[in-house]
C-alpha positions in Angstrom: -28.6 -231.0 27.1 -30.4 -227.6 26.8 -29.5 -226.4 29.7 -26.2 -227.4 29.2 -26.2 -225.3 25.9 -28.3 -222.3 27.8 -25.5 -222.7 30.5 -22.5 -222.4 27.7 -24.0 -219.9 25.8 -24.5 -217.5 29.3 -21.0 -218.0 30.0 -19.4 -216.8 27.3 -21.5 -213.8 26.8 -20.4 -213.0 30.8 -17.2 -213.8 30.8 -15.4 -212.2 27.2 -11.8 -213.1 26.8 -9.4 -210.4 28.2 -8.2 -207.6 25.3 -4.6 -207.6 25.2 -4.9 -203.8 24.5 -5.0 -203.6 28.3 -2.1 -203.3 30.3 -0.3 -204.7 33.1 -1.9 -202.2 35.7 -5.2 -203.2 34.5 -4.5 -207.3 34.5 -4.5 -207.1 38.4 -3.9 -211.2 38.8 -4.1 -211.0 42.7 -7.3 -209.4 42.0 -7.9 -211.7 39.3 -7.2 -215.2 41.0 -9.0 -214.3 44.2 -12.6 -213.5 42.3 -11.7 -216.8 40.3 -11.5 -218.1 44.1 -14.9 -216.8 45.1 -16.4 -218.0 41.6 -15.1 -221.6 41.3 -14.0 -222.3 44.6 -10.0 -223.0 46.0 -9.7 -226.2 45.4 -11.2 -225.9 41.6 -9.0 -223.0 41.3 -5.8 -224.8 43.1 -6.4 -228.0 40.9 -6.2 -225.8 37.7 -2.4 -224.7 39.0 -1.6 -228.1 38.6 -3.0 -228.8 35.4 -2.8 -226.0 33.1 0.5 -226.9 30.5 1.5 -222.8 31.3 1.7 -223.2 35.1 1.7 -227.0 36.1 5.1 -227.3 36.1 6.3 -224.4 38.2 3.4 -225.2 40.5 4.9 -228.6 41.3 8.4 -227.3 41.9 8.0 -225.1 44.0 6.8 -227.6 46.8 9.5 -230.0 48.5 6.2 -232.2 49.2 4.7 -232.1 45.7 8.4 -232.7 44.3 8.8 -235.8 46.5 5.9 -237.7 44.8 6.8 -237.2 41.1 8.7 -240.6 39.9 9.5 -239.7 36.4 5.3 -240.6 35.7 2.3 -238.7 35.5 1.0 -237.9 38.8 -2.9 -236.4 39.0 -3.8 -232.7 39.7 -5.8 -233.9 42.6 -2.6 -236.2 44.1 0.0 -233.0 44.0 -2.6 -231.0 46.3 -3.5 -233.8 48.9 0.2 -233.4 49.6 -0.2 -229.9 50.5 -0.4 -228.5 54.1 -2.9 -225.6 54.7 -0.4 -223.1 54.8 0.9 -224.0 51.2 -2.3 -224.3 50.1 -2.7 -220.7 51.2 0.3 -219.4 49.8 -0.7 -220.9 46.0 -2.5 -217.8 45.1 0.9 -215.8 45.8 3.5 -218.0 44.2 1.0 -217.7 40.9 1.2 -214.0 41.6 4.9 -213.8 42.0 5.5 -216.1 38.8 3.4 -214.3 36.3 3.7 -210.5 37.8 6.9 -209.5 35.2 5.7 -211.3 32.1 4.8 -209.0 29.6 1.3 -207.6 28.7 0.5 -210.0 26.1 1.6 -213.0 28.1 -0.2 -212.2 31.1 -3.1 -211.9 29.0 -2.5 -215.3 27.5 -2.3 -216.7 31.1 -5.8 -214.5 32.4 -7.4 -216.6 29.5 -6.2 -219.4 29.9 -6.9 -219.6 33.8 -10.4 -218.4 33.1 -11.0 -220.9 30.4 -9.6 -223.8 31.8 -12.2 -223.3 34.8 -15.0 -223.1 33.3 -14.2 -225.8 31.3 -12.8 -228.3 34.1 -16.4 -227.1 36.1 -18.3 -228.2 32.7 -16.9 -231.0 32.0 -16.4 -232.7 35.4 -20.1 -231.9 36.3 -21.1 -233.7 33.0 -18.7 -236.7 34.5 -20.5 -236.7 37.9 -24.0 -237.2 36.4 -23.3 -239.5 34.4 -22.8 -243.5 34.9 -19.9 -246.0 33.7 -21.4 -245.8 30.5 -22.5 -242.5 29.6 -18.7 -241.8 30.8 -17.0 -243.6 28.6 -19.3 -242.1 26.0 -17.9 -238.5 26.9 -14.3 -239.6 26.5 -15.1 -241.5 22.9 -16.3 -238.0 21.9 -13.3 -236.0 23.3 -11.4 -238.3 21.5 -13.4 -238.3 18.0 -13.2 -234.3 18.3 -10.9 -232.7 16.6 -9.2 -230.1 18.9 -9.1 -232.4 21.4 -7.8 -236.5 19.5 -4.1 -235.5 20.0 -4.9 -235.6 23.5 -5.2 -239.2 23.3 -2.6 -240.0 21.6 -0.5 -242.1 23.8 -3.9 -244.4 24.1 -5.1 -246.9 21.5 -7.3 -244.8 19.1 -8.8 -248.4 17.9 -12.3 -249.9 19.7 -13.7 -248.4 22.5 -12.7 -247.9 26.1 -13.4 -249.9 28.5 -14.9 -249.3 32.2 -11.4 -250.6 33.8 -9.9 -248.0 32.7 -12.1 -244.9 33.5 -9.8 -244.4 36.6 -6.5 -244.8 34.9 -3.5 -242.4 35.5 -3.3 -242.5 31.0 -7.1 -241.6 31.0 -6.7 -239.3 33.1 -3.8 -237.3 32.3 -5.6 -237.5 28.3 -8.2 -235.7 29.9 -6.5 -232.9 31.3 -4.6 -232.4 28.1 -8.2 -232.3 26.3 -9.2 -229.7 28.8 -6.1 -227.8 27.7 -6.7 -227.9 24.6 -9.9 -226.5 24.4 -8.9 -223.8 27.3 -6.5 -222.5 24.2 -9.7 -221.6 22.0 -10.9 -218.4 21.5 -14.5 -217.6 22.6 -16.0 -218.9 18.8 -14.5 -222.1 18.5 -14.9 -222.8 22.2 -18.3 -221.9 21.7 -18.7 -223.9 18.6 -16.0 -226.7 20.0 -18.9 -227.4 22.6 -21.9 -227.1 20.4 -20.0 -229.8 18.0 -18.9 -232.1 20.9 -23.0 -232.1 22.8 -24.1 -233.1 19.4 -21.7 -236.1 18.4 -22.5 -237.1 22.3 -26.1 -237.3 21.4 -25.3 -239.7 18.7 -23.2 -241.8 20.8 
């Protein structure tokens, strides 16, 4: 858990939320999404496009293949970019460019942010899932869903008893998640920083 907490408290001195005094010559997003590639990876980054509220939609329409596999239910980020052929996977970067290039400074700002915060708290959180067992996960999502910022997200799941291992893999888990990450991606840099100090210490009690 310290390191955790060194690790959270390094990041957000090194990585301060964009100034919307800057403008749109300086919020170069090509620029922007391909250091975010370098940092985090593709597929981290790619997964984000599919799960951010601010982009997920477009993202999925503007694919025949990841179209085809939406049936009026929530499909995972990680389903949408199996579909995807190398080439589309390669052009991601650039329909995210194209979309966002005319919005306004303070909305391109809002989607810099977001983008930035929503990977580093997808890396975060899905490391803390990996090293963790059945148990200890179901743990983590109790506390999401205890938090504040982050019950709504569950909302559409029982917010009686506990959860059960059967249903760690669960599209309704899953998508609760997702909107949790959102959730906390729309913080600013304080009550991320505190939203994670409060969430590590009602884990520990857990």
């Amino acid at each position: 858990m310290k390191i955790i907490a060194l690790f959270i408290f390094t990041f957000l001195f090194l990585n301060p939320e964009i100034s919307n005094n800057k403008t749109n010559n300086d919020l170069d997003i090509k620029e922007f999404l391909d250091k975010k590639e370098l940092e985090y990876g593709q597929e981290v980054l790619h997964l984000s496009f599919f799960s951010i509220d601010e982009l997920r939609p477009y993202t999925i329409l503007q694919n025949e293949s990841t179209v085809a596999i939406y049936k009026n239910s929530w499909v995972k980020p990680i389903e949408y970019l199996k579909t995807l052929s190398l080439d589309e996977r390669k052009n991601l970067n650039t329909r995210i460019y194209n979309y966002v290039e005319d919005f306004d400074t303070n909305r391109l700002t809002t989607i810099y942010n977001k983008i930035n915060n929503y990977l580093y708290t997808y890396t975060l959180f899905e490391k803390l899932f990996l090293d963790s067992d059945s148990k200890q996960k179901l743990k983590i999502y109790q506390t999401l869903r205890q938090m504040e910022y982050t019950k709504s997200a569950f909302d559409e799941i029982s917010t009686m008893g506990e959860f059960k291992e059967s249903e760690l893999d669960s599209h309704k888990l899953n998508q609760a998640k997702i909107k949790a990450y959102n959730k906390i991606s729309d913080l600013n840099d304080k009550s991320r920083l505190q939203y994670y100090s409060d969430f590590f210490k009602n884990l520990s009690k857990l």
